[in-house]
VMD Tcl script that draws the C-alpha trace (Angstrom):
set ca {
  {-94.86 -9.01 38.71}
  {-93.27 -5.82 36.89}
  {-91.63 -5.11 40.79}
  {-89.92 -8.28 39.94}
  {-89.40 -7.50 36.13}
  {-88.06 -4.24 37.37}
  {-85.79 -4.88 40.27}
  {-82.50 -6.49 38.57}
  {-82.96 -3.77 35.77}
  {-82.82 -1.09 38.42}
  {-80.04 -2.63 39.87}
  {-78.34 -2.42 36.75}
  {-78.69 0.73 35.91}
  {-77.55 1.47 39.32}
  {-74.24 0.28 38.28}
  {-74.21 2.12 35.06}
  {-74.49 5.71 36.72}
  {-71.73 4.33 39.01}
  {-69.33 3.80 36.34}
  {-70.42 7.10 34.69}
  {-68.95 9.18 37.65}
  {-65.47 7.43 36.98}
  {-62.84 9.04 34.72}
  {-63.33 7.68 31.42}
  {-60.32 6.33 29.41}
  {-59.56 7.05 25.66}
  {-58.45 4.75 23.40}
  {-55.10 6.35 23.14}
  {-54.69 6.55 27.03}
  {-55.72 2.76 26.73}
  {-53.02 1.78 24.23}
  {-50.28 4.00 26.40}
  {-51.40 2.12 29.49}
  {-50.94 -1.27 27.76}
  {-47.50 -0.26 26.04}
  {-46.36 0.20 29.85}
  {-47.67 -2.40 31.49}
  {-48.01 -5.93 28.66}
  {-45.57 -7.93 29.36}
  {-45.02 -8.95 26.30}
  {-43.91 -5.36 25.36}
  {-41.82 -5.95 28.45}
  {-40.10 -9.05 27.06}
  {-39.26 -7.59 24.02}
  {-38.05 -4.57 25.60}
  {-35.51 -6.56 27.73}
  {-34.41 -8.31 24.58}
  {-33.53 -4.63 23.48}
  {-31.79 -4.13 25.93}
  {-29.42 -7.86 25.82}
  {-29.20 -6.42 22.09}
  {-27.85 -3.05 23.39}
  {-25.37 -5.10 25.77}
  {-24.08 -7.31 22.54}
  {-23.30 -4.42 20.47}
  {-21.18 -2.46 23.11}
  {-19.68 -5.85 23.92}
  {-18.60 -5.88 19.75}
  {-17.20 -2.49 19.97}
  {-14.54 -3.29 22.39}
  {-13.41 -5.89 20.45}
  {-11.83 -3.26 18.37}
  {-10.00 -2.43 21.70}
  {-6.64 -3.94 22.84}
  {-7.15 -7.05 25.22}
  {-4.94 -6.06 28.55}
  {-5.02 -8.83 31.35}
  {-3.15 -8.16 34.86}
  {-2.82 -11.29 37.22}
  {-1.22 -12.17 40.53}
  {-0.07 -15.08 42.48}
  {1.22 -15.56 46.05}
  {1.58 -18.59 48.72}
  {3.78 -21.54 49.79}
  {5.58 -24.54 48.39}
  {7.20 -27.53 49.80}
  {8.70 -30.72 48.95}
  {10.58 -31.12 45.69}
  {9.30 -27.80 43.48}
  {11.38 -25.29 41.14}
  {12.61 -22.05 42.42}
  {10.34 -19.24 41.01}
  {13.24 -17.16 40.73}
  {16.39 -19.38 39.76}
  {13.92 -21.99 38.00}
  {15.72 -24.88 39.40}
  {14.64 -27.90 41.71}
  {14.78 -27.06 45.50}
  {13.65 -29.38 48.30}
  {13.30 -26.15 50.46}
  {9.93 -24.54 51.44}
  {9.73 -21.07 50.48}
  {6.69 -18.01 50.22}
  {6.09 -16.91 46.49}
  {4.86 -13.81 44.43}
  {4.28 -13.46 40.61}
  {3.00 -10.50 38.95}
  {2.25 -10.75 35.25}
  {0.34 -7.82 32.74}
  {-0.05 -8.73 28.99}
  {-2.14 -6.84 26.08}
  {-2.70 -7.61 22.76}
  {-4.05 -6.10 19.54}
  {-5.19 -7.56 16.64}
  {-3.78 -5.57 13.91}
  {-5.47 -6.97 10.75}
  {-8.31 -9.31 10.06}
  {-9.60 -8.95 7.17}
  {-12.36 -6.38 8.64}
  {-13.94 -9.30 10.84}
  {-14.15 -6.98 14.08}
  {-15.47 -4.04 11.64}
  {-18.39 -6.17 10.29}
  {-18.99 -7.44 13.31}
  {-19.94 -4.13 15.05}
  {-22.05 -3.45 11.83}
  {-24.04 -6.94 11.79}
  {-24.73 -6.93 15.81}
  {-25.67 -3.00 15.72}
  {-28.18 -4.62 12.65}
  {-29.14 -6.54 15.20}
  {-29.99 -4.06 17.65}
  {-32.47 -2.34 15.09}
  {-33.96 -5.58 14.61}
  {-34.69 -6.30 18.00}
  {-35.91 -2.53 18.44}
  {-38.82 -3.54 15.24}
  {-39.28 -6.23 17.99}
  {-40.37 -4.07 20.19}
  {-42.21 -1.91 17.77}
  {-44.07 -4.78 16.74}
  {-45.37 -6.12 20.14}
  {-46.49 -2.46 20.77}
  {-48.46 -2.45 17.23}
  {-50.24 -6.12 17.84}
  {-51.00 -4.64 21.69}
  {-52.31 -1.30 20.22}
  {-54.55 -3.53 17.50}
  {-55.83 -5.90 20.54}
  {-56.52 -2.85 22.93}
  {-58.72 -1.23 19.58}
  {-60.52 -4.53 19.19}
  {-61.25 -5.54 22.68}
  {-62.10 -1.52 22.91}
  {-64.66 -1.70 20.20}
  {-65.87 -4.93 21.59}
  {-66.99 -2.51 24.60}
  {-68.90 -0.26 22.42}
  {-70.23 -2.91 20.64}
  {-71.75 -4.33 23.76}
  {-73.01 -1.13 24.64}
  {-74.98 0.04 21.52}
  {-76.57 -3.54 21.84}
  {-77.45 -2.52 25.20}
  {-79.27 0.50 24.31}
  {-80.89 -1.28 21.72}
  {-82.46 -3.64 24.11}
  {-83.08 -0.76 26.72}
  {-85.32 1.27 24.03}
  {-86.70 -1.87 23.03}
  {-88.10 -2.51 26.57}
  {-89.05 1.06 27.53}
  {-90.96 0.68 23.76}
  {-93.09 -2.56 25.57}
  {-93.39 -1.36 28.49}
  {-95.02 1.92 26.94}
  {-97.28 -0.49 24.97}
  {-98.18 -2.55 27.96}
  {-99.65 1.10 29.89}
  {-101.54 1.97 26.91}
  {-102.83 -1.82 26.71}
  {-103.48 -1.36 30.77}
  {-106.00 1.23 29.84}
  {-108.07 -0.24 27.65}
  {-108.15 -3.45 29.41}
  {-109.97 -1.48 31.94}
  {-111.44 0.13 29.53}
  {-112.92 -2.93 28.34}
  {-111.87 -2.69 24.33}
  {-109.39 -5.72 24.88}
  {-108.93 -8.48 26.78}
  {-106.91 -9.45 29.30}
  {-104.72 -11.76 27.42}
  {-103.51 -8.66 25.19}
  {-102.10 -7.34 28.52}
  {-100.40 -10.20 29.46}
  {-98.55 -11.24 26.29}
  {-96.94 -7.78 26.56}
  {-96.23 -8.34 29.80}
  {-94.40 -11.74 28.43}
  {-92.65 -9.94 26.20}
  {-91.41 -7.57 28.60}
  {-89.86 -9.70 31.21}
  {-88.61 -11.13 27.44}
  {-86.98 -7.88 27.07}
  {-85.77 -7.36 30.70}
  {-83.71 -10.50 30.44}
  {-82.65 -9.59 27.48}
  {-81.02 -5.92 28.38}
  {-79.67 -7.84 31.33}
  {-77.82 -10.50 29.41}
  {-76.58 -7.17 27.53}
  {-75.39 -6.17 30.67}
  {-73.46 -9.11 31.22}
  {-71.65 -8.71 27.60}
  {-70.82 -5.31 28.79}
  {-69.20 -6.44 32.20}
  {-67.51 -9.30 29.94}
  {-66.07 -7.17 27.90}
  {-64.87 -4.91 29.44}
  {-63.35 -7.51 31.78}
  {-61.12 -8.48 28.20}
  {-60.17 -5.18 28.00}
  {-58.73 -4.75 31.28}
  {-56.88 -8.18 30.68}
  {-55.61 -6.82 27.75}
  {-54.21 -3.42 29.99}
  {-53.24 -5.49 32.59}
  {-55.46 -4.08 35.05}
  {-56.88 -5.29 38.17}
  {-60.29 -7.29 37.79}
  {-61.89 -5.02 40.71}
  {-59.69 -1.66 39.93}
  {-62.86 1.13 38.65}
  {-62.15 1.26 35.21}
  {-64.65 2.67 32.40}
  {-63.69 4.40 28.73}
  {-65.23 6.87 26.70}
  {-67.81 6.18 24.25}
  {-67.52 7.77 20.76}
  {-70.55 7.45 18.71}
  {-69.62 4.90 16.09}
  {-70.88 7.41 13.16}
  {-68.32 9.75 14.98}
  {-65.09 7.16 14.55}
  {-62.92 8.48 11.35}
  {-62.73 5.86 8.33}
  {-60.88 6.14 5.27}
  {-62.73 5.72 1.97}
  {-62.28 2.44 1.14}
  {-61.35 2.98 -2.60}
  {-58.13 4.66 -0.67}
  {-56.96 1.72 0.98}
  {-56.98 -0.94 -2.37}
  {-55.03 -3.66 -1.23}
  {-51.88 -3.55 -3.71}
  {-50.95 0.04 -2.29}
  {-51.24 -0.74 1.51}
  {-48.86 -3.83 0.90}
  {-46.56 -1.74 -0.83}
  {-46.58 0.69 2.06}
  {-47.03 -1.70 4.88}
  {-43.40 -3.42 3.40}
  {-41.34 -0.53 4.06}
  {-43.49 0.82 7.30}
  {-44.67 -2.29 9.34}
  {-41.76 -3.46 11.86}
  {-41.99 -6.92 11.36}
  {-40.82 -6.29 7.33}
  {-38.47 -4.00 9.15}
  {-36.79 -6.51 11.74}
  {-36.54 -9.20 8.80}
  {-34.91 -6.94 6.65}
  {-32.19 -5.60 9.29}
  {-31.44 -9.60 10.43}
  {-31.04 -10.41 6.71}
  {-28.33 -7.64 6.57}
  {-26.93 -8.81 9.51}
  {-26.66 -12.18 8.48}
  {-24.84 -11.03 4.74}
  {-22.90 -8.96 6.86}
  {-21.87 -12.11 9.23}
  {-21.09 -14.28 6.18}
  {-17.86 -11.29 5.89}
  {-17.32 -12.40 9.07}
  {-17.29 -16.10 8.77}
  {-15.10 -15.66 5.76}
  {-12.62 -13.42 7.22}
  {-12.08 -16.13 9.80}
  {-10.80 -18.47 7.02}
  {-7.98 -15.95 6.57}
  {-5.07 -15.23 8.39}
  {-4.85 -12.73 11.28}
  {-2.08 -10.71 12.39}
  {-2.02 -9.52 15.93}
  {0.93 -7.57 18.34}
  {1.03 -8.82 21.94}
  {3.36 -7.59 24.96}
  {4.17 -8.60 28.36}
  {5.27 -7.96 31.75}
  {6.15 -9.67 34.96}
  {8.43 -10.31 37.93}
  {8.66 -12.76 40.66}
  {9.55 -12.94 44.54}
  {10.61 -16.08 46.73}
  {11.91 -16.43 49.78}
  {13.09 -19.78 52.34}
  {10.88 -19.74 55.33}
  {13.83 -21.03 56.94}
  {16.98 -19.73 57.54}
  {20.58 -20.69 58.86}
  {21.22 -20.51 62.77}
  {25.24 -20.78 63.97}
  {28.14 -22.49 62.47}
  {28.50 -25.53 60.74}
  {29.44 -28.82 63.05}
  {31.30 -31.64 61.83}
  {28.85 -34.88 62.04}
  {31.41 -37.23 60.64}
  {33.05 -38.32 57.24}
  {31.38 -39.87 54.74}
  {33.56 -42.59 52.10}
  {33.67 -41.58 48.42}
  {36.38 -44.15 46.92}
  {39.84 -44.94 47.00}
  {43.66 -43.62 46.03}
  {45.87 -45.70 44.10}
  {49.53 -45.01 46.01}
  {51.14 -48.16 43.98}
  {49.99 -51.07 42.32}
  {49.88 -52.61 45.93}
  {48.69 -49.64 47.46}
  {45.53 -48.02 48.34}
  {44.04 -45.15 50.64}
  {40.05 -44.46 51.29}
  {39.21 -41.48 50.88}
  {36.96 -39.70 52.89}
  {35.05 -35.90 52.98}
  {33.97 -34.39 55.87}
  {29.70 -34.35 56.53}
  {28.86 -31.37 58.10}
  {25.13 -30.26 59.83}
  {23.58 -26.89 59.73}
  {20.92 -25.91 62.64}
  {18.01 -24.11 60.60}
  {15.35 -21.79 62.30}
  {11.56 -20.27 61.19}
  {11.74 -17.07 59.59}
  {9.78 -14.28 60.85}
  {7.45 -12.81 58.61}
  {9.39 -9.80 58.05}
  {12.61 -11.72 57.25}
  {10.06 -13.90 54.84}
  {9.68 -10.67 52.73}
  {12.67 -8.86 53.15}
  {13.84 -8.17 49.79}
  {10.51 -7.58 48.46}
  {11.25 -5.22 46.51}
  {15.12 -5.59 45.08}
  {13.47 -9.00 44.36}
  {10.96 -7.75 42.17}
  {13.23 -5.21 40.33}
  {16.15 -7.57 39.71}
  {13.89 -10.01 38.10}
  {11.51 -8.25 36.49}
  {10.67 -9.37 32.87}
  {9.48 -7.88 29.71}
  {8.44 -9.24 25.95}
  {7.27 -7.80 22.21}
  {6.26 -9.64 19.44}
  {3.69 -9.90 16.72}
  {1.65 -13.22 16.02}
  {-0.10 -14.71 12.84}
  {-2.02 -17.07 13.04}
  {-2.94 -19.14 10.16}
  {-6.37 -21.56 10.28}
  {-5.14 -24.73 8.46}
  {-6.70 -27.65 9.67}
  {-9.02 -26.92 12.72}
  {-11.48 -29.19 12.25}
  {-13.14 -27.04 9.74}
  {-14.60 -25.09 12.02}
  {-13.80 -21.86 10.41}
  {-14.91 -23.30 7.00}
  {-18.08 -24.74 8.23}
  {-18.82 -21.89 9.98}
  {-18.84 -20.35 7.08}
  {-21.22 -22.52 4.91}
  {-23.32 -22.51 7.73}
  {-23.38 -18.47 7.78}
  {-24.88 -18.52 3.91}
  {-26.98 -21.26 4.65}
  {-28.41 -18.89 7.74}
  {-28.75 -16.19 4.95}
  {-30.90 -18.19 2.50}
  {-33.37 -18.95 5.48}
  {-33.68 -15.45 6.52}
  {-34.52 -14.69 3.01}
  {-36.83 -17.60 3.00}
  {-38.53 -16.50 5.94}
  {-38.81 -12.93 4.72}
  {-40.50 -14.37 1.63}
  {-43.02 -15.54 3.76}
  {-43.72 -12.83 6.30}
  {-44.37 -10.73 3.03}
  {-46.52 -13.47 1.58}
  {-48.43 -13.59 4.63}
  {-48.85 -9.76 5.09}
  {-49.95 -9.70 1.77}
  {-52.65 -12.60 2.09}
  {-53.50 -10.64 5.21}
  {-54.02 -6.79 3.65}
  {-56.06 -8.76 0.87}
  {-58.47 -10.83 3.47}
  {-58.60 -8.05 5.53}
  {-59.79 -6.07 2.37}
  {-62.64 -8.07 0.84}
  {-63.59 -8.46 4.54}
  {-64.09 -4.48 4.88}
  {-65.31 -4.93 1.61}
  {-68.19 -7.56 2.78}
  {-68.64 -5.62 6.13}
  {-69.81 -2.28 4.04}
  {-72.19 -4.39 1.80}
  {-73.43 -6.22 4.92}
  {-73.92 -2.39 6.67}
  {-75.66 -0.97 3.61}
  {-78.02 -4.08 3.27}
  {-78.84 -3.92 7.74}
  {-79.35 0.00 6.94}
  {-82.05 -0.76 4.66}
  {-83.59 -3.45 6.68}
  {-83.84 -1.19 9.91}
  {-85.81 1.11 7.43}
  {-88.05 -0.82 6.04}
  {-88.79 -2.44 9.98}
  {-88.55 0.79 11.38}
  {-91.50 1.54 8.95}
  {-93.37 -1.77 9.29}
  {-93.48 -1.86 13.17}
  {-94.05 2.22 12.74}
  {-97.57 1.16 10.83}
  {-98.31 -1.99 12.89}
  {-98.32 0.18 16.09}
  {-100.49 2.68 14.31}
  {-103.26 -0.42 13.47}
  {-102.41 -1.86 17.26}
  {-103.81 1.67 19.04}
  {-106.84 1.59 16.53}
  {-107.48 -1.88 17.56}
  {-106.44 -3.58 13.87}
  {-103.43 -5.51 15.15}
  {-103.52 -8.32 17.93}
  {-100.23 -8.01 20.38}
  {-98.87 -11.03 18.66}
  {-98.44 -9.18 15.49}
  {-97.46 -6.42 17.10}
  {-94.24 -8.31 18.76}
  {-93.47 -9.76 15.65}
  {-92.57 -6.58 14.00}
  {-90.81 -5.10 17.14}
  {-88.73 -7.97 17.20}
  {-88.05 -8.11 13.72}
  {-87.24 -4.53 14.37}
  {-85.15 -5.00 17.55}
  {-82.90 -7.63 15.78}
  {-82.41 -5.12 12.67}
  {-80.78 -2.75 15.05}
  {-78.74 -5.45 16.53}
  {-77.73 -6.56 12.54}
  {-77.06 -3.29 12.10}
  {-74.86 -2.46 14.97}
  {-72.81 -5.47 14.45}
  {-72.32 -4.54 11.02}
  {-71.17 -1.05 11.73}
  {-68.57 -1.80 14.06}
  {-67.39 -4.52 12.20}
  {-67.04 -2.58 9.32}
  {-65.12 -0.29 11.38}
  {-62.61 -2.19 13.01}
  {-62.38 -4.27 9.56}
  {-60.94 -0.65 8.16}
  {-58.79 -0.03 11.08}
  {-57.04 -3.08 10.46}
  {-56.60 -1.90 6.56}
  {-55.50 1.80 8.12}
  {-53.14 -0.01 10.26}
  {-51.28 -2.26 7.55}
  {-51.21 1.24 5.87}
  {-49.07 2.58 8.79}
  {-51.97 5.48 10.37}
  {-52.26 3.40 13.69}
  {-55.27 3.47 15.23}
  {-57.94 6.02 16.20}
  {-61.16 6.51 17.24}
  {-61.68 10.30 16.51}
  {-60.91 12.88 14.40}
}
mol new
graphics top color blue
foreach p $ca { graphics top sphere $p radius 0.5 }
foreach p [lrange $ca 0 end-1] q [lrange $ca 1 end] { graphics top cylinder $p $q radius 0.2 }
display resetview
């Protein structure tokens, strides 16, 4: 029977001096890991980077506009002349070349505080980023206490089961002894495979979570993978009385990056309504041209003309009696294909001779444009009084947050001072009743009692202390010190 009590926990701690021969990751090369590899930190990144692409795009609107376009092929039937810009029934090959720029002169700063409320923009989406990496670090720290956690619970279970299993020898011997019966044996021997399971289903948590963890990092289920493990009376914690509530939301406004990102859009947006309301204004811009055009028959006179006939067109008056038809002559023309050389022949002269150029300035005047400009506006302040809406309530909620997260640290350090105590005073109790057990004043039943009571005050008590920890990172973290696990 303790072969069979013994085999899975062997097995088990197999697999724990396994993992111990593996490099052993820090919290901080943990959070790293995750910053390169969440893909949420990846989304936001790439939003960065469209928010990079929109601001150089606003900068060159400051620029002059220059366009260059070109045009060649072939017309037929009844068309206009590219060149004399009259109707023609004659196929011919065309060319157009045309450059224009422009430059808006004045605007009322609209291209000006546009750079400045898209470059806003850009530092808000860079608190975007800043943010995903500060909820990934805070995840990777919980699911990395989690681990420890599950650990220490562990090791409470182990000592608790080496502690029976000592019992049950020293029970062995006096069985055959003959001071105590067999049945004193055997409940221990209860207990323990009690125990076993126990420090195996502790196993289990460990495997579990660090299976979160490596979620959390993105890492392979399989991939060998094991962190350090700091002594939780090792992990650095701020008094308490230095992290009152009121102060760490007065320093977590101006430091975390979400109250960052609102506060750039909301500039951004009161720097857009200048922009909405420049576009109810005028705008004055210069623009200039250039251009030239080329066409040419594809077909092209062969010999001289030959007279096909006369064709009637009325009648002389000689005398009141007399009249004479009168006719013209009708004449044909034999036509042949150019060759594509004779096509473009003249390219050039072509292109000089009519070749085109234009100056001017432009203001342009929004009267009655379906109010677009002047809805545009109202919608732009509207946008700003939801932003500042919205910030109200991202402080509000950091706010209720630093204050839960507060009296919880404040709960968790009563709760670890009262599981302190009550590991002491078990400690003692099951110190005594094993005392009375080796005299032979305690039955095993009693004796269990208080080592349970005992074993579950050291579970208490672990709970406690690493919730009171991570309850105080979260306070350190509103507070802007990040997160760490040692000094």
């Amino acid at each position: 029977m303790r072969k069979q009590i013994l085999l899975p926990v062997l097995l088990q701690l197999g697999l724990v001096g396994t993992a111990a021969a593996q490099e052993k990751w820090g919290l901080q090369r943990c959070v790293e890991y995750a910053w390169a590899n969440n893909i949420t930190i990846k989304q936001s990144t790439i939003d960065k980077e469209i928010a990079d692409v929109d601001l150089k795009q606003s900068k060159w609107q400051q620029y002059p506009g220059v366009d260059f376009n070109t045009s060649t092929g072939v017309q037929w039937g009844r068309s206009i002349d590219r060149t004399t810009n009259v109707y023609t029934n004659v196929s011919n090959v065309f060319q157009s070349f045309n450059a224009s720029a422009g430059v808006t002169v004045f605007n009322w700063l609209r291209i000006k505080n546009n750079i400045l409320a898209t470059r806003q923009l850009n530092s808000a989406a860079q608190m975007d980023v800043e943010k995903s990496k500060n909820d990934v670090a805070l995840n990777v720290a919980t699911y990395f206490l989690q681990v420890l956690l599950a650990r220490k619970q562990m090791e409470i279970t182990r000592v608790t089961m080496e502690q029976t299993k000592s019992q049950i020898d020293f029970t062995r011997k006096r069985v055959e002894a003959g001071t105590v019966p067999e049945l004193d044996a055997l409940t221990l021997e209860g207990q323990y495979a009690t125990d076993s399971s126990a420090y195996i289903g502790a196993m289990a948590n460990i495997d579990q979570a660090m299976l979160t963890l490596k979620v959390a990092l993105n890492i392979d289920a399989g991939a060998p993978f094991d962190i350090e493990n700091p002594a939780v009376e090792d992990i650095p914690v701020d008094p308490i009385l230095q992290l009152q509530p009121e102060s760490v939301f007065n320093i977590a406004t101006k430091s975390q990056p979400a109250q960052k990102a609102i506060a750039f859009r909301i500039q951004s947006m009161e720097t857009s309504l200048k922009v909405a309301r420049a576009a109810t204004y005028p705008t004055i811009s210069v623009f200039g041209g250039l251009g030239t055009n080329f066409a040419s028959p594809t077909k092209t006179v062969v010999g001289d003309p030959v007279l096909a006939g006369a064709d009637l067109i009325g009648y002389a008056q000689q005398s009141p009696t007399v009249t004479y038809p009168v006719y013209v002559p009708r004449f044909t023309q034999a036509t042949g294909r150019k060759s594509f050389g004779d096509i473009w022949s003249g390219w050039g002269s072509q292109l000089n001779n009519n070749f085109g150029q234009n100056l001017g300035f432009q203001i342009a005047v929004p009267i009655l444009s379906g109010g677009q400009a002047r809805f545009n506006y109202q919608r732009a302040k509207l946008n700003l009084k939801g932003a500042q809406v919205t910030k109200e309530l991202i402080d509000q909620t950091l706010k209720n947050d630093i204050y839960k997260a507060y009296y919880s640290a404040s709960a968790a350090l009563q709760k670890l001072n009262a599981s302190k105590k009550s590991v002491e005073i078990n400690q003692r109790t099951f110190d005594f009743a094993n005392k009375r057990y080796e005299v032979g004043l305690l039955n095993p039943y009693e004796l269990l009692i208080t080592q349970n009571n005992l074993n579950r005050a050291k579970v208490d008590k672990a709970s406690a202390e690493f919730d009171y920890v991570f309850k105080m990172k979260v306070l350190e973290f509103y507070k802007g010190e990040g997160i760490r696990l040692t000094k």
